[in-house]
C-alpha positions in Angstrom: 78.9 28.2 -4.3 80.2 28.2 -8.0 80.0 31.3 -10.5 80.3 30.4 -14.0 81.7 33.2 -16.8 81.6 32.4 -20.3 82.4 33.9 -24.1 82.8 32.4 -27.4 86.2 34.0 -28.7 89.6 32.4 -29.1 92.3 33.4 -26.6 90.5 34.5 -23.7 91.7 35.6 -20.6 89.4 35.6 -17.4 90.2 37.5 -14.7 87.7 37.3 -11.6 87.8 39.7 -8.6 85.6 40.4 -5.4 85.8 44.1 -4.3 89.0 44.9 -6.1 90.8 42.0 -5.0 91.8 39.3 -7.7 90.2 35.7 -6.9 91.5 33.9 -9.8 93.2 34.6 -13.1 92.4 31.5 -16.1 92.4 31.5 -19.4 90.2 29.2 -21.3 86.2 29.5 -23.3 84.5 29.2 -19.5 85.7 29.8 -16.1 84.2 28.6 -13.0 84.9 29.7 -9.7 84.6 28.3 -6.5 83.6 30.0 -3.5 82.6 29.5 0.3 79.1 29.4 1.1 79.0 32.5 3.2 80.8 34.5 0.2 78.8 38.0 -0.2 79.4 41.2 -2.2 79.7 41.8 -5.9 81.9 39.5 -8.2 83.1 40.7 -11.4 84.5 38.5 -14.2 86.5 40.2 -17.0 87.2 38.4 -20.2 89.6 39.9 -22.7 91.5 38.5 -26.0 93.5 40.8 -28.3 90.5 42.2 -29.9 87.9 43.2 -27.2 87.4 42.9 -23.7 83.8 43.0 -21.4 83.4 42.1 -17.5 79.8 41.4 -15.6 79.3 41.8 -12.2 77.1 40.3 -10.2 76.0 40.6 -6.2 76.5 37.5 -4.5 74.3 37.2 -1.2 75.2 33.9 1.3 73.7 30.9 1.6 70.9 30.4 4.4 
């Protein structure tokens, strides 16, 4: 299963965790992150550069 996050800013930072633990830390315009099939629960992606910052969450049910 993959999980895209994107922003259009210079000098981003994406940070993705799964309930409060850190899954990956990149930094780069998009991030994609890769995950089992039978990954469930809410995902959040933060992005931050040194003017702003904004995260999405999102609730990830498994595959069939």
């Amino acid at each position: 299963m993959n999980v895209s996050c994107s922003a259009d800013r210079d000098n981003l930072r994406f940070n993705w965790t799964s309930d409060l633990n850190t899954l990956s830390h990149l930094e780069n315009r998009t991030s994609t992150l890769i995950l089992y099939k039978d990954h469930h629960g809410k995902v959040t992606c933060s992005v931050e550069n040194h003017v702003s910052r904004d995260h999405i969450t999102t609730e990830l049910q498994p595959c069939p």
